[in-house]
C-alpha positions in Angstrom: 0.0 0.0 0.0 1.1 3.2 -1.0 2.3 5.5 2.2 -0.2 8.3 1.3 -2.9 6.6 2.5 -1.1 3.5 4.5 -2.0 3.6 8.2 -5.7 5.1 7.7 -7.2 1.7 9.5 -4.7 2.8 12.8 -6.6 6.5 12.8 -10.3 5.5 12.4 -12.0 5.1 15.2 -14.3 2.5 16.0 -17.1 2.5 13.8 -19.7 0.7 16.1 -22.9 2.2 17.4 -22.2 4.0 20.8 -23.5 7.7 22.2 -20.1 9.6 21.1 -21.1 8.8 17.3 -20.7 12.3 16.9 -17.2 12.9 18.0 -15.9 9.6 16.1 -17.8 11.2 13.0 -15.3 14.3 12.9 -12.7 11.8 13.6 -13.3 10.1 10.6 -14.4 13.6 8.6 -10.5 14.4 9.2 -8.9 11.6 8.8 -10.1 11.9 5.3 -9.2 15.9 5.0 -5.6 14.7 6.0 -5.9 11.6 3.4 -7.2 13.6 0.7 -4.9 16.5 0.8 -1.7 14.1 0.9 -3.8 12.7 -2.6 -3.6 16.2 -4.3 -0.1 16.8 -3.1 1.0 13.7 -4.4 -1.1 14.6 -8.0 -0.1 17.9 -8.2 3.7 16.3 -8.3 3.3 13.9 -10.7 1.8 16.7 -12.9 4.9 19.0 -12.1 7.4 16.3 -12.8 5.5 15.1 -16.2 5.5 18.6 -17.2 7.6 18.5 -20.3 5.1 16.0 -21.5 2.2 17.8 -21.2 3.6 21.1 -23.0 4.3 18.8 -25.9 0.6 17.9 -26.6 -1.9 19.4 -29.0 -3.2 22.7 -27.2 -6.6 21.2 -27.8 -6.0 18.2 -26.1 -3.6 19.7 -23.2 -6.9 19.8 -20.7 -7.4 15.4 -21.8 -3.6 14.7 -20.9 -3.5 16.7 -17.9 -6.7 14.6 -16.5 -4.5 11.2 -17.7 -1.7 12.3 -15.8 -4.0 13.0 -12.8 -5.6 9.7 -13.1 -2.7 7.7 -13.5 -1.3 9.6 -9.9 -4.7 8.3 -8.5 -4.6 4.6 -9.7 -0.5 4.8 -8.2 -2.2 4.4 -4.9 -4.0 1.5 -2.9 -7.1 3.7 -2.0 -9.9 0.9 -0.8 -9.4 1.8 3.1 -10.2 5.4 1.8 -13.1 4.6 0.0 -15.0 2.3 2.7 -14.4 5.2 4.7 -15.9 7.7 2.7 -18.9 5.3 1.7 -18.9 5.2 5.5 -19.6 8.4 5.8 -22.1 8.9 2.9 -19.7 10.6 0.6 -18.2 9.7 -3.0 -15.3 7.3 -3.2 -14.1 8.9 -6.5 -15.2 5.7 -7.9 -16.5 7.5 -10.9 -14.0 10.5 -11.3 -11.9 9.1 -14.2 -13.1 11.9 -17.0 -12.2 14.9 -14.6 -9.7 13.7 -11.3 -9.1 16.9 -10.2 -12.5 18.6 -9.9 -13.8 15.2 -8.2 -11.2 15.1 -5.7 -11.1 18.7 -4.8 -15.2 18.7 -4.7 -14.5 15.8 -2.2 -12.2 18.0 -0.2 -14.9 20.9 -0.2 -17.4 18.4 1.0 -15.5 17.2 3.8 -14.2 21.1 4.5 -17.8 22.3 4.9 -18.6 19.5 7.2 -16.0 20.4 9.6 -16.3 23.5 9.2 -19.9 23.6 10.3 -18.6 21.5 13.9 -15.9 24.2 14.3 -12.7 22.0 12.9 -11.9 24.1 9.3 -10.8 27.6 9.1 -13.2 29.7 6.1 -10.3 30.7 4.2 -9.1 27.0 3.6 -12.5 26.1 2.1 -12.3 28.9 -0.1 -9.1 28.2 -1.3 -10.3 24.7 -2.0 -13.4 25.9 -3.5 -11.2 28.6 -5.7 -9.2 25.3 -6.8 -12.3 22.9 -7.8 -13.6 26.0 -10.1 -10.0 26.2 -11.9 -10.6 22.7 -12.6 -11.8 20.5 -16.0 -15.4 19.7 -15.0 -17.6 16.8 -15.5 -19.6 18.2 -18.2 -16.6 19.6 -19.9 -14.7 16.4 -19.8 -18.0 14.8 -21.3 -18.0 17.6 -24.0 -14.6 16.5 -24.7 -15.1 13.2 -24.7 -17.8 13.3 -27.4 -16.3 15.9 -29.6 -12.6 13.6 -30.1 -15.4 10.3 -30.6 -17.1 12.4 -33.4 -13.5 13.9 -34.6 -12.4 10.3 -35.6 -15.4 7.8 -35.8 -17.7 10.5 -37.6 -21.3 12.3 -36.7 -23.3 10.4 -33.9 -25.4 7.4 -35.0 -29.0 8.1 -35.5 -30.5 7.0 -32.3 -27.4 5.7 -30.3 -23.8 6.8 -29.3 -22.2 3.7 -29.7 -20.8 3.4 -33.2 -20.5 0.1 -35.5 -17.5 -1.2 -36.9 -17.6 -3.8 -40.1 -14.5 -5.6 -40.7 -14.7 -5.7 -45.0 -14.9 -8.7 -47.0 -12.7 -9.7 -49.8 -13.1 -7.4 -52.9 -15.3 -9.7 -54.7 -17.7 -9.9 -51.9 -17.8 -6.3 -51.0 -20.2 -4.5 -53.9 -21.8 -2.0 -53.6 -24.9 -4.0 -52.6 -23.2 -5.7 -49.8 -22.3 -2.1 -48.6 -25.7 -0.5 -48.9 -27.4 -3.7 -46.8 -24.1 -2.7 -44.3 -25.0 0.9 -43.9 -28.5 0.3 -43.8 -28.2 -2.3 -40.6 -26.2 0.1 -38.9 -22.5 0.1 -40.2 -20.6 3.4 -39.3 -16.8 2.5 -39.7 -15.6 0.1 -42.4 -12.7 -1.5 -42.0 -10.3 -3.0 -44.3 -7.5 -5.8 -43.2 -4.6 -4.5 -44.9 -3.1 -8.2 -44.4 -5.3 -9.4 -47.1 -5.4 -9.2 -51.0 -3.8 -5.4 -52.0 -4.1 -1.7 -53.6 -6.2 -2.7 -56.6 -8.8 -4.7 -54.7 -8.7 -2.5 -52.0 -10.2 0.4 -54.6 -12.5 -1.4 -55.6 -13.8 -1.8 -52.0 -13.6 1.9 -51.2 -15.2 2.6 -54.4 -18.3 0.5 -53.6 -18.6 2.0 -49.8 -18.6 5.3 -51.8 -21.4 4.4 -54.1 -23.6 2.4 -51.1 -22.8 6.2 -49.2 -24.8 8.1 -52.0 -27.3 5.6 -52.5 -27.9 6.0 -49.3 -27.4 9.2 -47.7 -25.3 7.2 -45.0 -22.2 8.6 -43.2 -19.2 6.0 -43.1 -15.7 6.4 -42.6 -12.7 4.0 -43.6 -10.2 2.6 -41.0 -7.2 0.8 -43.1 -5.7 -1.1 -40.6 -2.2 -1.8 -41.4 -0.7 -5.5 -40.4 2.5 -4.7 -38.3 5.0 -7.0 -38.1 4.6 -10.6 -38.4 5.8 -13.3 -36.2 5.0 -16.4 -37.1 6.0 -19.8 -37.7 8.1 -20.9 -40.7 8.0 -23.0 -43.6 8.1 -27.0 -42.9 8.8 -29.8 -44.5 5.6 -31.5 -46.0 3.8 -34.2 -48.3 2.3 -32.4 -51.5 -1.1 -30.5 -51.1 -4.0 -32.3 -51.4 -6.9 -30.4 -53.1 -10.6 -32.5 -52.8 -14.1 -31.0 -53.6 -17.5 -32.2 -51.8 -20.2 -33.3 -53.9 -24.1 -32.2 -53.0 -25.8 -35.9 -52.9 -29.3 -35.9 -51.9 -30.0 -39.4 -49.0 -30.1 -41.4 -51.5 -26.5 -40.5 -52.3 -27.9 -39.5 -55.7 -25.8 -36.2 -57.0 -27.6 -32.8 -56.7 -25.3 -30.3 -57.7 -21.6 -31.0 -59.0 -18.8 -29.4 -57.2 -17.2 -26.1 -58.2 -13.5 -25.9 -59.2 -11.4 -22.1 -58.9 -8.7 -22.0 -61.9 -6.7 -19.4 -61.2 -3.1 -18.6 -62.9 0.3 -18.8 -61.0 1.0 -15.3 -60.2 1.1 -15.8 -56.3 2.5 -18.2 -53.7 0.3 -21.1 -53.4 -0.5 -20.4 -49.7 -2.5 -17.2 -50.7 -4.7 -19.0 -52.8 -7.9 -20.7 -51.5 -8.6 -23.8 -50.2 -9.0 -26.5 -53.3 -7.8 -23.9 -55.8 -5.8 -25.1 -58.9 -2.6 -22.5 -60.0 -2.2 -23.4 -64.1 1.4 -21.6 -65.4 -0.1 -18.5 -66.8 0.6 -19.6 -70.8 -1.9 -22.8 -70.2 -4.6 -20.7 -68.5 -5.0 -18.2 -71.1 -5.6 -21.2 -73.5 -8.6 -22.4 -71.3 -12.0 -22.2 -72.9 -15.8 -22.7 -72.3 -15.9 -26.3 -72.5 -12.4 -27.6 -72.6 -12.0 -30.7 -70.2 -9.3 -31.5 -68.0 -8.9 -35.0 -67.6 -7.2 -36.8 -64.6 -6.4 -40.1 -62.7 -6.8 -39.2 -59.1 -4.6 -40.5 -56.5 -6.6 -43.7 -55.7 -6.8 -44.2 -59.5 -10.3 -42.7 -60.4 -10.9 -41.4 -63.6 -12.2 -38.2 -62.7 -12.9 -34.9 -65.4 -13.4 -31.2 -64.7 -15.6 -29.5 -67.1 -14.6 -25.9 -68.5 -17.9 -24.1 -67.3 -16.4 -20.2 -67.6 -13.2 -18.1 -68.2 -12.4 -14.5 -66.8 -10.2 -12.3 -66.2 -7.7 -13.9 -63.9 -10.3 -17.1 -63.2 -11.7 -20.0 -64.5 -14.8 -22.0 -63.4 -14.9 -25.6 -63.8 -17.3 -28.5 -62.6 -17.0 -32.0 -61.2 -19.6 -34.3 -61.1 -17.8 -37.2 -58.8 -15.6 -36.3 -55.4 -11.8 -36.9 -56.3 -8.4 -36.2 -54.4 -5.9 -34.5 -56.6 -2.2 -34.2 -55.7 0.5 -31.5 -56.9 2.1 -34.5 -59.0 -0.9 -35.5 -60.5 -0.9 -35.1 -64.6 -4.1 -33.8 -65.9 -4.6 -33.6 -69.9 -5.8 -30.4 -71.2 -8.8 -31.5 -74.2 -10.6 -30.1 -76.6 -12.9 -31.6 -79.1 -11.4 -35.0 -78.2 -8.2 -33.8 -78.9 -5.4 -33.7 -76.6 -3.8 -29.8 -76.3 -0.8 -30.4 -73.6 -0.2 -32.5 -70.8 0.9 -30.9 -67.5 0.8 -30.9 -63.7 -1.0 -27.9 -61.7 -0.2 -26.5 -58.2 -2.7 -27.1 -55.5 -3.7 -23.6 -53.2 -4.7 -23.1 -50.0 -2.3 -22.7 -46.7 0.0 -25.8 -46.1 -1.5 -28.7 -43.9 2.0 -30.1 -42.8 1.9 -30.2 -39.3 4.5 -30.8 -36.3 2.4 -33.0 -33.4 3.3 -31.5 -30.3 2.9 -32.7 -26.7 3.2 -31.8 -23.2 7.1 -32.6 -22.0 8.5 -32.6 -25.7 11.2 -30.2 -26.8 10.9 -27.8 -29.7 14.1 -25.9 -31.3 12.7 -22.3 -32.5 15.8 -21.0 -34.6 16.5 -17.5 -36.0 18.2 -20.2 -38.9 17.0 -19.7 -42.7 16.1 -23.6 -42.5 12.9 -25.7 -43.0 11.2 -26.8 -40.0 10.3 -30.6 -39.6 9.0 -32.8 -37.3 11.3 -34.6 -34.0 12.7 -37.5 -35.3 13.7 -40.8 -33.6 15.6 -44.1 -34.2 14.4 -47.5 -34.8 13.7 -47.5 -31.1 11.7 -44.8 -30.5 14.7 -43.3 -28.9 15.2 -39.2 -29.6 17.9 -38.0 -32.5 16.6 -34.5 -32.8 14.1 -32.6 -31.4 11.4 -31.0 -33.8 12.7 -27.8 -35.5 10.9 -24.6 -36.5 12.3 -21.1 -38.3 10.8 -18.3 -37.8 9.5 -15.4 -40.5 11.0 -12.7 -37.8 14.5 -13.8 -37.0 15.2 -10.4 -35.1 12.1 -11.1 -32.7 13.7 -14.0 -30.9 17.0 -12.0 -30.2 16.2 -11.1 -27.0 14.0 -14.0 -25.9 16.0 -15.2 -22.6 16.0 -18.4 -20.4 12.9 -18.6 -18.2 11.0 -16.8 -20.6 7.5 -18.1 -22.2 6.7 -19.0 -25.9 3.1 -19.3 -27.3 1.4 -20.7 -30.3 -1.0 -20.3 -32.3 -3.2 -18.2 -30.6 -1.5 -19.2 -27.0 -2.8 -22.9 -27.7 0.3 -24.3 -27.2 2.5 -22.8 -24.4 6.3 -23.4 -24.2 9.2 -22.3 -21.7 12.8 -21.7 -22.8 15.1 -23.7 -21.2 18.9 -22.9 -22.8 19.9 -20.6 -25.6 22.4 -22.1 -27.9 23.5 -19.5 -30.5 20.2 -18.2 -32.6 18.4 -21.3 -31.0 15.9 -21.5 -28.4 15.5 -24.6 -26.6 11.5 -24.3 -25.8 9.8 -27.1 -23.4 6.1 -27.5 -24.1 4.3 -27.1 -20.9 0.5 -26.6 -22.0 -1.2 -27.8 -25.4 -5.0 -27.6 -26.0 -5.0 -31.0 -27.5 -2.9 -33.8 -26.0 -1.2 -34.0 -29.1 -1.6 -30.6 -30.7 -1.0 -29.6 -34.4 1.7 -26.9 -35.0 1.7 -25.9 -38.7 3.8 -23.4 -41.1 2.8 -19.4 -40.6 1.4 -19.7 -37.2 1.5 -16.6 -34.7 4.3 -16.7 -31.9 3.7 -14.4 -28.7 6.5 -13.3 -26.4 5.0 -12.0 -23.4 8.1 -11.9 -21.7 10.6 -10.5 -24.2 11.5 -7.4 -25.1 10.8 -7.2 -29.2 14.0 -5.2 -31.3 11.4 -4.9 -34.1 9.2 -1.7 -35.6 5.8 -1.9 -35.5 5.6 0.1 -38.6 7.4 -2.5 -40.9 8.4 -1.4 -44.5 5.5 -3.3 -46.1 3.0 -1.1 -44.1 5.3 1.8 -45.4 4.6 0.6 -48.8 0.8 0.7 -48.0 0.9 3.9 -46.4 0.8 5.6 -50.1 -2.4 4.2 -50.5 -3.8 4.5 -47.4 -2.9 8.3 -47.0 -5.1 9.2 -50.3 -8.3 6.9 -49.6 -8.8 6.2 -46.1 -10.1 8.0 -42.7 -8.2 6.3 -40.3 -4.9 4.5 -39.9 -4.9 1.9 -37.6 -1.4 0.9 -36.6 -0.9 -3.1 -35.0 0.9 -4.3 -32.3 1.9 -0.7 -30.8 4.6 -1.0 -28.3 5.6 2.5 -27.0 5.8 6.1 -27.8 8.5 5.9 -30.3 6.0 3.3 -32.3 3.6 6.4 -32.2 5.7 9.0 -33.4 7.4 6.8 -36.2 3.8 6.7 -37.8 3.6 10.3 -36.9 6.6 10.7 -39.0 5.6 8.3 -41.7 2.4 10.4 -42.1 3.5 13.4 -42.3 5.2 13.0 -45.5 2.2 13.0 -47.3 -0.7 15.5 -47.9 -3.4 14.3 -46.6 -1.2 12.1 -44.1 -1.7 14.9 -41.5 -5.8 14.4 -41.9 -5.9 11.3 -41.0 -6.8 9.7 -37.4 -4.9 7.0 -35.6 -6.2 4.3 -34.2 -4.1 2.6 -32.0 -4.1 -1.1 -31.4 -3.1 -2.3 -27.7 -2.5 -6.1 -28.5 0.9 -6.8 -26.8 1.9 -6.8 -22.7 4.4 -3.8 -23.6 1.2 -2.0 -25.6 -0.8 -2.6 -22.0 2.2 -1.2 -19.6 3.0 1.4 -21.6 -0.5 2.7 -22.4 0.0 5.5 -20.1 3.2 7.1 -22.2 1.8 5.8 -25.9 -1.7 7.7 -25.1 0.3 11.2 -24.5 2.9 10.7 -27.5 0.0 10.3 -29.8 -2.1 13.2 -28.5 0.8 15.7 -30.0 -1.1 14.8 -32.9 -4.0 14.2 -32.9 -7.5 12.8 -33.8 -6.7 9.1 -31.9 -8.4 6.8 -30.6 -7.4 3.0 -28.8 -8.4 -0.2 -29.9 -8.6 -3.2 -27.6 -7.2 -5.9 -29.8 -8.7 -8.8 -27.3 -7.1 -12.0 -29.1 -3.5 -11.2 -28.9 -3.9 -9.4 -26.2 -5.2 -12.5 -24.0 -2.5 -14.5 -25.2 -0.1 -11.9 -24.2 -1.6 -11.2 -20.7 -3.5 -14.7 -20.3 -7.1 -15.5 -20.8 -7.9 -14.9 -16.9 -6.6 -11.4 -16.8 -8.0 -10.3 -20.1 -11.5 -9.2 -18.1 -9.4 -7.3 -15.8 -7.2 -5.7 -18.5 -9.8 -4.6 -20.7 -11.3 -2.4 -17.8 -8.2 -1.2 -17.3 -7.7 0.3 -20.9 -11.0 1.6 -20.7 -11.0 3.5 -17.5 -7.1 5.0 -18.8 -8.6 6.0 -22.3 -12.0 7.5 -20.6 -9.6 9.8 -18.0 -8.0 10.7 -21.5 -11.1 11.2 -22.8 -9.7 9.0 -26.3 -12.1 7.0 -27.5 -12.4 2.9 -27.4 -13.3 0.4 -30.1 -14.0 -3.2 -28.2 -12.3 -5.9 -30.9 -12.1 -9.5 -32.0 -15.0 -12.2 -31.7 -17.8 -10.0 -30.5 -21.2 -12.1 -31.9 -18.9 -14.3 -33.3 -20.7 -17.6 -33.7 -23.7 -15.4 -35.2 -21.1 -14.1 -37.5 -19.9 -17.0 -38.9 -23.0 -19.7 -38.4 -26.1 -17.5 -37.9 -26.4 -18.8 -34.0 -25.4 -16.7 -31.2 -24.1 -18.3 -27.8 -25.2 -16.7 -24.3 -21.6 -15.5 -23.7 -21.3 -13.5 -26.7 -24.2 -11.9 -26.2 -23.6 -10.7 -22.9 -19.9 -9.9 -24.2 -21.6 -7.5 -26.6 -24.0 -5.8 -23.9 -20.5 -5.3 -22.0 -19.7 -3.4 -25.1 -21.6 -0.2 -24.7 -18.3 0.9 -22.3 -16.6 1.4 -25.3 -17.2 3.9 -28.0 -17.1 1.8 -31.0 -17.6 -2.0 -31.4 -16.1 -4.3 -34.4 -17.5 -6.9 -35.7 -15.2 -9.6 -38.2 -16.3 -10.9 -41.4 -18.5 -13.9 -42.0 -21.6 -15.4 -43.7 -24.1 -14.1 -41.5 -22.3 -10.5 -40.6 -25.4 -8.5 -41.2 -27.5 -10.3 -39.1 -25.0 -9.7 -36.4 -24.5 -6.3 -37.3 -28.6 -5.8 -36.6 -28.8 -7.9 -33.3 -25.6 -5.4 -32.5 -27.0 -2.6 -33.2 -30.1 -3.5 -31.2 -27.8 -4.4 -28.1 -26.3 -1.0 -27.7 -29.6 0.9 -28.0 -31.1 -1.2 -25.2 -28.0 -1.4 -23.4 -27.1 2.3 -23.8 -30.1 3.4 -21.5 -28.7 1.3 -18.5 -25.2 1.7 -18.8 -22.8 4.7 -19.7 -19.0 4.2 -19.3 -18.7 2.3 -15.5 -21.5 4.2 -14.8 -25.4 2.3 -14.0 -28.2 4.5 -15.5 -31.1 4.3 -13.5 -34.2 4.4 -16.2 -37.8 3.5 -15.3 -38.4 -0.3 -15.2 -41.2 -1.6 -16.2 -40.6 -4.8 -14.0 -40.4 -2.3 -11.5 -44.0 -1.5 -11.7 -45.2 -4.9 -12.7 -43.4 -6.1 -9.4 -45.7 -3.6 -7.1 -48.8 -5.0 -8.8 -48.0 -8.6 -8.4 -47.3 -8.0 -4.7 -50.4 -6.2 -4.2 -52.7 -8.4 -6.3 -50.9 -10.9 -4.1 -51.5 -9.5 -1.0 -55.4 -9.0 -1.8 -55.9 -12.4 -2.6 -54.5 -13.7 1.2 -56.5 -11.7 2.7 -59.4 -12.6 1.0 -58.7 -16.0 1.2 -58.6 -15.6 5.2 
């Protein structure tokens, strides 16, 4: 416990009912005076000391890091003894006083002043000189005002009939037309964003381009967050067996055929792993001599006969049908025909991310190298006896130079949790402790987490550099991944600047990592020198990075700092996720998304059913915004209420008629 307010228990007095309640009443009433005035001292430091800070900041926003540097004095103490004390005495525990510190704690002080001065403990001129001080303040309806006017800076004019905006994560450019948008806007979209980690410029305009279309269609306000991908640290390549590309059938119970499969022909002009599941690459020369009709005929790899059927042939893509299931290998021949004749003979690639996997369990050993090598599997004698433990590379060499003995390692979304052990050279000796599945599946391109480490890598990496041209001359917002500190902030500041529009844009940052989390504090002030900004709670990295039982706990934390700096909060990743992606909604997520209202914006992911989420959303926050606002409970009429008072009176009427 802090020393400001350690020892408070050893100076209240006995709180138990007795005839000198009085007297232990101004006991307690100065107590507090001493506790709270220690409090503001100990404020008004930190303010003093993080001066150089504050100057630095946007004059506009030099009122919002002020109260964040107030706040985060306040939350440097253990103040619960405090605060049963003052609920003790019927008096606020500042409880509620993140948006304006100050002015709460000084109205506090005023409170308890007048009190003892009406019993004859305070002199007049000190509870002026408080009262002078709470007027000088930022108020509570000024710190709202504020509040409101940097949401509406960066997320766009209020939604009709709510305050809580809606965030849409886009689509690929195919799906994204302009009809897709204008059902989007019309459920309640107000924020589209686009995954800058997925497809590039050209498909990216074509997105932008329908929003824009949908927006006059509509008459609906939307702004565009490109979210850039940060730096990716991730598995690397393994060995593995060749792809294996299959297609379902639609057989009716009869196992009669309803509907032939469709086949994606697309040419070679990417890496395998960015095409889609089941998708044939053809050398560019032999698909632009596809036709309508052609046949591609085949031998499967249990030795079917099996034909695909030429149905249609774009620009870049090629439909073809297949009336029987068949498994089809990357060394598979297939023989291009036309009219019965034979054109070439020729092998195909098979797309979709690579299924080779490293079985991990519990106990076992796994070398992660900064080596250029290809991962592969632990491998063993005729015995069973250990040569070499499994091996993986990883895409960011850099990221494991610091990684340290004692230290942890996650994968894949923290479902597999290792501990290094020894450090040989760029190799980390990592001991499984945890896997989700007794024997668990690591595969190629995988996210890896460091909690522990510190990370000698950008978060603005030069392929977000590259995007940045783009993103300065079409979007709103900027959102930058896997912020770590201040100088992360101010190298996108810099980055921005260089264009003309750069300066326009708002910043969204995204607090995914433990370092984003600890350093909140500093990263919030570096990016109001520049402002609009607002904070996105990135929840899935983030719980891997803090753990799953403290994500709850963290959440409310970045919430209560970015409401003190009255910066705006978008609540991220899985929120109606199961309605999403099947169309059903679980009891958790539903409940998750009434939690939502704290924030200022909610974001929803991609899926089948998104719109349908995006309504039920949408329907949440207007019920949920009159009952909640911020931490604070809203106490509306309830109709339950009232029905309650007639059911115990009709009940009460019918016992004593029945007596």
């Amino acid at each position: 416990m802090s020393t400001v307010t350690s020892g408070i228990a050893r100076s209240i007095p006995d709180q138990s009912p007795r005839s000198s309640d009085v007297t232990d009443s101004t006991v307690a009433l100065e107590t507090i005076a001493g506790e709270l005035a220690r409090i503001e001292s100990h404020v008004r430091r930190l303010q003093q000391k993080l001066g150089r800070a504050l100057r630095a900041v946007d004059p506009e926003w030099l009122e919002s890091a002020r109260n964040l540097v107030c706040y985060t004095a306040l939350r440097q103490l253990d103040l619960r003894e405090l605060q049963l004390l003052l609920q003790q005495q019927g008096l606020s525990s500042l409880g509620r006083s993140e948006s304006f510190v100050m002015a709460s704690l000084l109205e506090l002080r005023l409170r308890v002043a007048e009190a003892l001065l009406a019993r004859g403990g305070t002199r007049r001129a000190e509870t002026a000189r408080i009262a002078a001080r709470r007027d000088a303040c930022l108020s509570w309806r000024t710190a709202e005002f504020l509040l409101h006017a940097h949401t509406h800076a960066i997320l766009g004019p209020k939604p009709a009939g709510r305050h809580v905006y809606a965030m849409v994560t886009a689509p690929d450019a195919a799906e994204a037309d302009a009809a897709w948008m204008t059902r989007m806007l019309r459920a309640g979209m107000n924020v589209l964003r686009i995954n800058c980690a997925h497809e590039g410029p050209a498909h990216w305009r074509r997105i932008i381009a329908a929003l824009r279309a949908a927006r006059r269609a509509t008459g609906l306000e939307c702004r565009v967050l490109m979210d850039l991908a940060g730096p990716k640290v991730r598995t690397g390549a393994i060995a593995e067996d060749a792809r294996v590309a299959t297609w379902k059938i639609q057989r009716d119970d009869l196992g009669r055929v309803t509907e032939p499969a469709t086949v994606t022909l697309r040419p070679t002009v990417r890496a395998a792993e960015e095409a889609p599941n089941g998708t044939l690459l053809l050398a560019k020369d032999w698909f632009a001599a596809l036709r309508s009709g052609d046949r591609l005929r085949f031998r499967d790899t249990r030795g079917k006969k099996r034909v695909l059927e030429i149905r249609s042939v774009g620009r870049g893509e090629a439909r073809a049908t297949i009336a029987k299931r068949a498994y089809l290998v990357e060394t598979t021949s297939l023989a291009h025909v036309r009219a019965g004749r034979v054109l070439r003979r020729g092998r195909v690639h098979v797309g979709g991310p690579s299924r080779a996997a490293i079985h991990l369990s519990e106990g076992d050993v796994l070398v992660l190298t900064r080596r250029n090598v290809v991962g592969h599997a632990a491998r063993r004698d005729t015995r069973g006896r250990l040569i070499a433990p499994a091996l993986f590379g990883c895409t960011l060499p850099a990221a494991l130079s610091r990684v340290a003995v004692g230290h942890r390692v996650l994968f894949d979304d923290g479902t597999i949790e290792g501990l290094v052990e020894r450090v040989t050279g760029g190799d980390l000796h990592v001991r499984i402790r945890h896997t989700r599945e007794p024997r668990a599946k690591l595969r190629a391109g995988k996210g890896i987490n460091l909690p522990d480490s510190e990370l000698p890598i950008a978060a603005l990496t030069p392929e977000d550099r590259t995007h940045l041209t783009f993103v300065a001359r079409h979007a709103d917002l900027v959102g930058m991944s896997f912020v770590r500190s201040p100088a992360d902030v101010r190298a996108l500041h810099a980055a921005l600047a260089a264009y003309p529009r750069g300066d326009a844009l708002g910043v969204v940052l995204k607090i995914e990592t433990q370092a984003g989390f600890a350093n909140l504090p500093a990263i919030l002030l570096e990016a109001m020198r520049r402002p609009p900004v607002a904070a996105m709670i990135a929840r899935g990295d983030l719980a891997v990075e803090v753990g799953f039982e403290r994500l709850a706990e963290v959440q409310e934390e970045i919430l209560w700092l970015c409401e003190a700096s009255h910066v705006p909060t978008i609540w991220a990743t899985q929120v109606l996720d199961s309605l999403t992606r099947t169309g059903i909604p679980s009891r958790a997520e539903v409940t998750d998304a009434a939690a939502s209202v704290a924030a200022e914006c909610v974001m929803l992911n991609k899926g089948p059913h998104v719109e349908e989420a995006l309504r039920t959303l949408v329907d949440i926050l207007r019920r949920m915004e009159r009952h909640r606002y911020k931490k604070r409970d809203i106490f509306r009429q309830l109709n339950v209420s009232l029905l309650a008072e007639k059911a115990i009176v009709a009940g009460a009427d019918s016992r004593g008629r029945s007596q």
